[in-house]
C-alpha positions as CSV (number, residue, x, y, z in Angstrom):
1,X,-11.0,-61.2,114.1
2,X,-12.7,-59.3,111.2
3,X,-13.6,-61.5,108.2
4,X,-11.8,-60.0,104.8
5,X,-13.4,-57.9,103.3
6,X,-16.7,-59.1,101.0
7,X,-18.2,-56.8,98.3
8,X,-20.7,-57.8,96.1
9,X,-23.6,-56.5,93.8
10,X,-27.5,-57.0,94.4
11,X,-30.1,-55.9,92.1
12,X,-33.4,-55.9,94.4
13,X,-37.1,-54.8,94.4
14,X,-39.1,-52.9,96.7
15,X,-38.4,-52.4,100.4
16,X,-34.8,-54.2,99.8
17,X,-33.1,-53.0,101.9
18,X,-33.0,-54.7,105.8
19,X,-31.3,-52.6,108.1
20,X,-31.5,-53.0,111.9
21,X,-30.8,-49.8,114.0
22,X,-30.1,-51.1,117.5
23,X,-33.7,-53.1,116.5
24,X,-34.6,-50.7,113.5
25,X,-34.7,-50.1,109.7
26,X,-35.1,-48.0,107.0
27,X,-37.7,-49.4,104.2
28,X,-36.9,-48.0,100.6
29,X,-39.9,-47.0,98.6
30,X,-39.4,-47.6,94.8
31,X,-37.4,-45.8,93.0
32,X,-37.6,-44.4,89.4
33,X,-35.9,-47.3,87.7
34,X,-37.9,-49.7,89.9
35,X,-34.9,-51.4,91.5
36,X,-31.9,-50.8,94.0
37,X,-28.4,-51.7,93.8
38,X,-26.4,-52.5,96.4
39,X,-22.6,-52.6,97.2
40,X,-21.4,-54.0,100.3
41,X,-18.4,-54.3,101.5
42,X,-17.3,-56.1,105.6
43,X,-15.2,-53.4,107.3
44,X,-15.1,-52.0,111.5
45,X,-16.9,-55.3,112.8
46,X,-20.0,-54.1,110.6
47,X,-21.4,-54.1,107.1
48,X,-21.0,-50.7,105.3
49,X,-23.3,-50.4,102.0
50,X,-24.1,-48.1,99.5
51,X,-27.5,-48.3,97.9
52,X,-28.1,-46.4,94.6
53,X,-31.4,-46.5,93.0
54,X,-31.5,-48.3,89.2
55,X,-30.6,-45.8,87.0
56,X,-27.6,-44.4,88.7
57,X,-25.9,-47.6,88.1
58,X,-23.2,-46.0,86.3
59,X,-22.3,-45.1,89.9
60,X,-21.1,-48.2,91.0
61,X,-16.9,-47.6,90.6
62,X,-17.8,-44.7,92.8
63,X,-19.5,-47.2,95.7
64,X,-16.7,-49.2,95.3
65,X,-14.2,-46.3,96.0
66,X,-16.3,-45.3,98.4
67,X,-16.0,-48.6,100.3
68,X,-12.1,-48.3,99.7
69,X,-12.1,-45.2,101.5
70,X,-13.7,-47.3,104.7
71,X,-10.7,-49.5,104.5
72,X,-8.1,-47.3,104.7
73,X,-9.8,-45.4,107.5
74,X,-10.1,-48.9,109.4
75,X,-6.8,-49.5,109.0
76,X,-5.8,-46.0,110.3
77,X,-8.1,-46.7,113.4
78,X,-8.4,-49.2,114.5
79,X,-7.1,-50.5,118.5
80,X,-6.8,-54.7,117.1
81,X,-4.0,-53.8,114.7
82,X,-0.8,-53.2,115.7
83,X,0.1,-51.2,112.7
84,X,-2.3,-48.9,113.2
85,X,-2.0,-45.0,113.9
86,X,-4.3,-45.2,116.9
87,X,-2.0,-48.0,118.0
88,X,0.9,-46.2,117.9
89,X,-0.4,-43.2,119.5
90,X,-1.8,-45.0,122.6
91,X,1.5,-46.5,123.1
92,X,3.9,-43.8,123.1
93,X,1.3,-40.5,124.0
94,X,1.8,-40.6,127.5
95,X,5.4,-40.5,127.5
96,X,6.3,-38.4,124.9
97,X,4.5,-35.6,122.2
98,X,3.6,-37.4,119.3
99,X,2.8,-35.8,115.9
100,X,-0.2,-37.4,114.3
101,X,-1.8,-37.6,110.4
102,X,-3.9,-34.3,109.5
103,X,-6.4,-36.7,109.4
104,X,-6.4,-38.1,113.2
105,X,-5.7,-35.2,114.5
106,X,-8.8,-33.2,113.1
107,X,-10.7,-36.3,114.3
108,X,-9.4,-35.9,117.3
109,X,-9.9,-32.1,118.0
110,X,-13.8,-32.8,117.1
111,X,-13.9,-35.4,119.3
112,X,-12.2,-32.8,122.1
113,X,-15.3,-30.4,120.9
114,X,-17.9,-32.6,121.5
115,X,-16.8,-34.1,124.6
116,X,-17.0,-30.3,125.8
117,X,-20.1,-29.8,124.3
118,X,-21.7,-32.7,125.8
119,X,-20.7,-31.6,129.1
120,X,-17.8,-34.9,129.1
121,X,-20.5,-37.6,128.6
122,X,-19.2,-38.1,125.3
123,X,-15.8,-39.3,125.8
124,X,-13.3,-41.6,123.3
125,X,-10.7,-41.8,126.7
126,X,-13.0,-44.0,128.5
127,X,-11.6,-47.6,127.4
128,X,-9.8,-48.0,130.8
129,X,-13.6,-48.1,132.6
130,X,-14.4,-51.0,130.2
131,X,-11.5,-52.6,130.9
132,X,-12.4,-52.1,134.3
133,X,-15.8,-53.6,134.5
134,X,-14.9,-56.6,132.1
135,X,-16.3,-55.5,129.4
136,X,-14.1,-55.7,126.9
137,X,-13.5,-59.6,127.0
138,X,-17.4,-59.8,128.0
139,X,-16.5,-61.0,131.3
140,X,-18.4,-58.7,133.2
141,X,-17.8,-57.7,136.7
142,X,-18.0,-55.5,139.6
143,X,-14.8,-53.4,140.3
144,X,-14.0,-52.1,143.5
145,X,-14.0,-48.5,144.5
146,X,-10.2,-48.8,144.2
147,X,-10.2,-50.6,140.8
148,X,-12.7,-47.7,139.4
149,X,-11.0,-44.8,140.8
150,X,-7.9,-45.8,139.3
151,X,-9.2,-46.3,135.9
152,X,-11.2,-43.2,136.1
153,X,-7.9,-41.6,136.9
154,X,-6.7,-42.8,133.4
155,X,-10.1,-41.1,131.5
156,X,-11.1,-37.5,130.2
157,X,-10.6,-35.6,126.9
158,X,-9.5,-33.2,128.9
159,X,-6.5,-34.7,129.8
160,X,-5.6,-35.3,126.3
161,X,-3.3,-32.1,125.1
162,X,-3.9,-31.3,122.0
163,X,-1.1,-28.7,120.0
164,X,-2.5,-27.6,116.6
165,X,0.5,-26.0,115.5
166,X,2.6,-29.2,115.9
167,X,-0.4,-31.6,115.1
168,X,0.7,-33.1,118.0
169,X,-0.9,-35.1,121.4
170,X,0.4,-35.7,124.4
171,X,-1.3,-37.6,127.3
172,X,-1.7,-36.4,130.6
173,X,-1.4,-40.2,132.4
174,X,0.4,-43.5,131.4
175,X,-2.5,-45.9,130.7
176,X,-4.4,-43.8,128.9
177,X,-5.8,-44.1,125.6
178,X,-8.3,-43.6,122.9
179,X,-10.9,-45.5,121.1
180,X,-12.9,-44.2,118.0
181,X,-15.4,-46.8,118.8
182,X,-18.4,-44.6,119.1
183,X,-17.8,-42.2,116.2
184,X,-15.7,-43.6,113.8
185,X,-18.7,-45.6,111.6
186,X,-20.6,-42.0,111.0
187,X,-17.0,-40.9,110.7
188,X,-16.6,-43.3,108.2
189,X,-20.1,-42.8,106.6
190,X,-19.1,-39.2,105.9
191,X,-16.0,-39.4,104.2
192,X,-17.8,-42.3,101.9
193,X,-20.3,-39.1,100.8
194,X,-17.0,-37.0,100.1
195,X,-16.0,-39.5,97.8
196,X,-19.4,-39.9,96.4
197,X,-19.9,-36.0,95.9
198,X,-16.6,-36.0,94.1
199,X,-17.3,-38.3,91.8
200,X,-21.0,-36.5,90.9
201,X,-23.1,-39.1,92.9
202,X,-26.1,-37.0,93.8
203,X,-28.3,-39.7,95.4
204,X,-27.7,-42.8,97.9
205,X,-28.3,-44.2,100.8
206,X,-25.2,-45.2,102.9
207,X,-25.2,-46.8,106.2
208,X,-22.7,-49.0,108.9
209,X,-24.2,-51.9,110.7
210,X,-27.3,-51.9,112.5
211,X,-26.9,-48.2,113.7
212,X,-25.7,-45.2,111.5
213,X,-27.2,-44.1,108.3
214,X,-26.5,-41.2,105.7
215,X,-28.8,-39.7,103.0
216,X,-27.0,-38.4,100.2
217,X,-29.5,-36.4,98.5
218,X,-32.7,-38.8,98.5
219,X,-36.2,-38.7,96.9
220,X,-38.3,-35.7,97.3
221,X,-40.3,-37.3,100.1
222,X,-36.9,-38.6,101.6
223,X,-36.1,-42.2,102.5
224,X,-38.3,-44.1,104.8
225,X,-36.6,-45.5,107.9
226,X,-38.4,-47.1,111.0
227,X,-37.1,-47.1,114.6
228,X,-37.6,-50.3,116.6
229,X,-37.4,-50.8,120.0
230,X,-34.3,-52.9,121.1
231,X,-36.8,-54.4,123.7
232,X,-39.7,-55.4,121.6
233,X,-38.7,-57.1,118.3
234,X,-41.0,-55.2,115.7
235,X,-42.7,-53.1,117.7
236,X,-42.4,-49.4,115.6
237,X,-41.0,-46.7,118.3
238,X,-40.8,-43.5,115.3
239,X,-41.1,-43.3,112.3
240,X,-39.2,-40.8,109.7
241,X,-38.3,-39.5,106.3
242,X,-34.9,-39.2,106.1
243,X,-33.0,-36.6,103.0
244,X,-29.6,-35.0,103.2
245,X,-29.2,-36.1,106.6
246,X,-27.8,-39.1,109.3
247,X,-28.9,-40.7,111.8
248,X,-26.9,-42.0,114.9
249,X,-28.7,-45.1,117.5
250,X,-27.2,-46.3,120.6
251,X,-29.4,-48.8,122.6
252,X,-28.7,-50.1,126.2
253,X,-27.6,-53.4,124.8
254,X,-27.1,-56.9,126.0
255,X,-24.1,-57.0,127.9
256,X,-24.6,-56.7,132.2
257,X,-23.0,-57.7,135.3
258,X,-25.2,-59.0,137.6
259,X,-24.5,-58.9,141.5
260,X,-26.9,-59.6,144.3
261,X,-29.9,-59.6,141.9
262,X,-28.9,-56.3,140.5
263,X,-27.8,-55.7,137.1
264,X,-24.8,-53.3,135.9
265,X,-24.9,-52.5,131.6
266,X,-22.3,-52.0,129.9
267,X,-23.1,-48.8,128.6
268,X,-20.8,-46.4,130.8
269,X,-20.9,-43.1,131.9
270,X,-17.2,-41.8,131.8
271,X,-18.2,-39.1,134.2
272,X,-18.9,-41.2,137.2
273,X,-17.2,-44.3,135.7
274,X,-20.2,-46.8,136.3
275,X,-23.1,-47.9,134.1
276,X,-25.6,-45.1,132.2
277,X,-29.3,-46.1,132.9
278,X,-32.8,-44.6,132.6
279,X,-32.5,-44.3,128.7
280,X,-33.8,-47.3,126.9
281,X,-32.7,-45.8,122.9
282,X,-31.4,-42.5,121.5
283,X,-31.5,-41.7,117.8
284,X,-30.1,-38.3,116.6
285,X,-30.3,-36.8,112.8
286,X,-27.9,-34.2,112.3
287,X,-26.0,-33.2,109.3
288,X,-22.9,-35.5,109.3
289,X,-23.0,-39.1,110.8
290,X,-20.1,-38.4,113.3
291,X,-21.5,-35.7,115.0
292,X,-25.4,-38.1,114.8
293,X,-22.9,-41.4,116.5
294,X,-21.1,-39.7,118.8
295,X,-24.7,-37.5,120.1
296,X,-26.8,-40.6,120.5
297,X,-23.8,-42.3,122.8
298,X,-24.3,-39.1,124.7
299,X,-27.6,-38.6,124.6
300,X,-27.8,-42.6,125.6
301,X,-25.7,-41.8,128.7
302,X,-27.3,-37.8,129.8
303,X,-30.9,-38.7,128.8
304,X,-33.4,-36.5,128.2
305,X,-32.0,-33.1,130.2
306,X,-28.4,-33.4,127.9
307,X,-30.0,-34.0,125.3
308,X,-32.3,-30.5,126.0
309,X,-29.6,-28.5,126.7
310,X,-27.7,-29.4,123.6
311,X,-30.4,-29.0,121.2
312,X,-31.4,-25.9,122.8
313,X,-28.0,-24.3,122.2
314,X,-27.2,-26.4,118.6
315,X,-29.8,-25.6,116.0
316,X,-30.4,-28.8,113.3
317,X,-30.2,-31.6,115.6
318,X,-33.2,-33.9,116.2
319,X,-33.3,-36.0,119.3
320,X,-35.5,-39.2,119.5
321,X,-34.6,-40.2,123.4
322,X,-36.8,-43.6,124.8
323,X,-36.7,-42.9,128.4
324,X,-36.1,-46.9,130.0
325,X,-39.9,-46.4,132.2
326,X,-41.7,-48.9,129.9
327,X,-43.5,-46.5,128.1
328,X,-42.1,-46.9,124.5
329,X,-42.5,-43.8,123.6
330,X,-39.4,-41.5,122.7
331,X,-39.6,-37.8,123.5
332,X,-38.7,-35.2,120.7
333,X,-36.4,-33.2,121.3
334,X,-35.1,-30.5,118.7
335,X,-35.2,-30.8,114.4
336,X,-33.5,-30.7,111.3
337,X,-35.0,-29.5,107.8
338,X,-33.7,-33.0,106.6
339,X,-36.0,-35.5,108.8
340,X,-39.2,-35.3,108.7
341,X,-41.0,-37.4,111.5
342,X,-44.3,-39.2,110.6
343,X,-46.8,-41.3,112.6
344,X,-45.7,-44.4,114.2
């Protein structure tokens, strides 16, 4: 259940803020007024925050609206509330056309884009293969061939019909259903910088939990965020000024099955249906945070040869992919004028 929600105001010094991405963080250096504010606000399982340097204090009703705007999208989105759009949708889609928000639906037509961009690896059907494997109640375990083929049966954007005239979707399969999971924090992250923008807020750093980030604006040498490994507590994988930009991480995580000495993740590729390996991290900077989440759970899943492809045929994305072969060192792949990537 998600705690209710918990904002409060910090005045802090130097390097204040602490943010883990899957093991990482973003140090701030000091800012003009020689202190940082911070609004924070409990909302999607995570902690969303807005950091604003000293002297934009006058900013803070903006935060704060900003943080309201999280709220409403969680309530919109979520799959544990009943009352929710996403809800509603997921129950009635697959046997009848159901008209859905301007909102959802654009969400959901960028969500059909990516998945076709990313060549189906990034995929918001693919619930029914966690539900397969256990993962979902983190009681993880190894389906049959059976058991995955017919959740696999019940998994694709493609199979999602999407009308633009009518706003409407229609599922292909009863059982289906979709889960904003991996996108809707950057999602999240970028309509907070709408709000921000509209209300004249030039410069802060916004970020969800321990794995997407937004630079509105930033410094003229950018904001100063470290990439950990997930593996080795501290140990410093990239470095990287970040300034009108996001950043996505997905790690390999924590949860497994393990069967006959062998060990399943739970990071699944909704391609095959069974557990992603080889990658240990990927980080992606892009423009928006939506399109940063939703590549690093791709990019997490096709390793190093998606990741190419796509940032060989998408200009502005930079790819930080940790190959899972003990090395610790992630291979570049790609830029964007808004990262600039520094020593380790």
């Amino acid at each position: 259940m998600l705690q209710e929600p918990d904002e409060s105001r910090a005045v802090t010094r130097r390097q204040a803020l602490s943010l883990d991405i899957g093991r990482s963080g973003p140090e701030l250096d000091t800012p003009v007024a020689d202190y940082w504010i911070r609004v924070r606000r409990q909302a999607m399982a995570c902690r969303f925050e807005v950091v604003l340097s000293g002297e934009d204090g006058a900013h803070l009703p903006a935060a704060r609206a900003a943080l309201d705007v999280v709220e409403d999208l969680e309530a919109q989105l979520t799959v544990f509330r009943d009352t929710s759009e996403v809800v509603r949708l997921n129950r009635r889609a697959a046997r009848e056309s159901c008209v859905a928000s301007a909102a959802l639906f654009a969400l959901l037509e960028h969500c059909s884009e990516l998945h076709a961009a990313t060549e189906g690896a990034f995929d918001v059907t693919s619930t029914p293969l966690s539900r397969c494997w256990g993962f979902l109640r983190r009681e993880g375990r190894l389906p049959s061939d059976q058991e995955l083929q017919d959740a696999r049966s019940r998994v694709g954007m493609q199979r999602v019909a999407l009308d633009a005239k009518q706003c409407s979707v229609r599922f292909e399969r009863e059982g289906m259903e979709v889960n904003f999971g991996a996108i809707g924090k950057g999602h999240a992250l970028d309509k907070m910088a709408e709000t921000l923008r509209s209300e004249g807020v030039k410069h802060a750093l916004l970020s969800a939990g321990r794995s997407s980030v937004l630079a509105l604006g930033g410094p003229d040498e950018g904001y100063l965020i470290d990439l950990v490994s997930p593996r080795a507590r501290g140990q410093r994988l990239a470095r990287l000024r970040l300034q009108e930009a996001a950043l996505g991480t997905s790690g390999a995580g924590v949860q497994f099955v393990e069967v006959d000495g062998r060990r399943y993740g739970h990071v699944l590729d909704p391609r095959t249906g069974r557990p992603a390996s080889g990658v240990l991290s990927a980080s992606v900077v892009a423009s928006h945070a939506a399109l940063a989440d939703a590549l690093s759970t791709a990019f997490l899943i096709g390793g190093v040869p998606l990741a190419r492809r796509y940032c060989e045929t998408h200009p502005g994305v930079l790819a930080l992919i940790t190959p899972d072969d003990g090395s610790e060192a992630p291979q570049r792949l790609g830029d964007h004028p808004g990262a600039r990537l520094e020593e380790p």
